[in-house]
N, C-alpha and C positions, 0 to 999 in steps of 0.2 A: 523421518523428516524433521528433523532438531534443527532450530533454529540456531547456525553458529554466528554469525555476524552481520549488522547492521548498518550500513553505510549511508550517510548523508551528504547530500551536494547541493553547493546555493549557484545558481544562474542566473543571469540577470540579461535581459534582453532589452532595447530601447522599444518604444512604441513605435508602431507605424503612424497611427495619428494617438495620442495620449487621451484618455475620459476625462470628461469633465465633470467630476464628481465630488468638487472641493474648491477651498480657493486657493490652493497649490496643488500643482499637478508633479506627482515624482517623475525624473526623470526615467528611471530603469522599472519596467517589472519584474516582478524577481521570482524567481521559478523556486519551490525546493522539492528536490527528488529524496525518496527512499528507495532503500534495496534493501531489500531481506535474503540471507545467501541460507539456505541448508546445509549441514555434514555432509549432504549427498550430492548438492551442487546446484541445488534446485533455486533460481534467483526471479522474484518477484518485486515489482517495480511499482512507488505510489507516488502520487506528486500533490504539492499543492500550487495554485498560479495564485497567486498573493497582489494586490493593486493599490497596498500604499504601506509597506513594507510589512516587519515584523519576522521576519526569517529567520533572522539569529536569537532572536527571543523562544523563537518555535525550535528551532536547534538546540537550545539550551534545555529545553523543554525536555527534547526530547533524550536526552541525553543523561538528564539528570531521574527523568520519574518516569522516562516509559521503555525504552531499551532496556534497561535490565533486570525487567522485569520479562522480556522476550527471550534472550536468551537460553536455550536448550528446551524451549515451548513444542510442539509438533504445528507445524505449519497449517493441518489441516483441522485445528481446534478452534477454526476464526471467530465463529460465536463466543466460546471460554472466554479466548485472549481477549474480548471488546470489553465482555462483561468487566471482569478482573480489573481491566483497566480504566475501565469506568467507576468500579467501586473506588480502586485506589487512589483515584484523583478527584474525586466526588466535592471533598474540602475544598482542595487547590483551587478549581476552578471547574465550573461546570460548563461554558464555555468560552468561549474563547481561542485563547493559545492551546490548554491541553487536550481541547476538542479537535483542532484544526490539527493539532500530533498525533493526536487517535486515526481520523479518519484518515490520513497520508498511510499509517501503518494501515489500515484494513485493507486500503485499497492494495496495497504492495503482497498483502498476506491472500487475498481474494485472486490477483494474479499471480502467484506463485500458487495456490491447488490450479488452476486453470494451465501453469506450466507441467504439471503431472502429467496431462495428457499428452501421449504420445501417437502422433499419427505416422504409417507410414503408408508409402505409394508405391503399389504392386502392379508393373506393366507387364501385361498380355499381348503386345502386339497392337490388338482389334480392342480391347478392351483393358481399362485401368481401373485395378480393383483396390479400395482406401481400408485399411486396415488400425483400428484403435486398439492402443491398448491404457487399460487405468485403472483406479482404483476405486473401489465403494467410497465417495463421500458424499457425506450429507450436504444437501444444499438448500437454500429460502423455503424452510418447511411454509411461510407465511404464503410463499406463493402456489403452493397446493404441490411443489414437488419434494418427491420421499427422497431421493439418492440414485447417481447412476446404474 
């Protein structure tokens, strides 16, 4: 589950009514998406919804200190990858941009293990029986659970 490529996209959507959280209101809110693709095909999606820009800064971000450090990681390492990536930006900036680059990738890394799972549906006629298949990974030891 090697991570091969990492893909970034900026959106920008108009407001329906705009917040007023300033004394200029931006016109567009600007979406940015992450993808995290596997060798194997496996693609995990993270976003951030951003309310008074800073997108291309966070794309820069990420591009420059935290993608390549992803690349050929195993997907299902999410705790490692945070850590690591938390040390190695530690200087740069503790939060902010490279925080706001972190958590877009976790979340994209958190739903790609969650795209592992494979359901299928097995009809009986009278009866539809749900069949999983997956792999052992660890999940929020914090929250009292050990692994599927």
């Amino acid at each position: 589950m090697q991570i091969k490529e990492v893909r970034i996209m900026k959106l920008q959507a108009p407001w329906v009514e705009a917040p007023r959280f300033g004394p200029s209101v931006p016109e567009y809110r600007e979406i940015l998406v992450v993808e995290i693709e596997t060798a194997s095909g496996i693609i995990g999606m993270g976003y951030l919804m951003l309310l008074g820009g800073g997108a291309e800064t966070i794309k820069a971000c990420l591009r420059e200190l935290i993608i390549p450090e992803l690349l050929g990681r195993n997907i299902t390492d999410v705790e490692g990858i945070w850590t690591q990536l938390w040390k190695k930006n530690y200087w740069v900036g503790r939060m902010g941009i490279t925080v706001m680059a972190q958590s877009a990738i976790d979340i994209a890394l958190w739903d790609a293990v969650g795209n592992l799972l494979v359901c299928h549906f097995i009809d009986y006629g009278d009866i539809v029986m749900i069949s999983f298949q997956h792999m052992e990974v660890a999940v929020g030891g914090d929250m009292g659970l050990m692994a599927w």
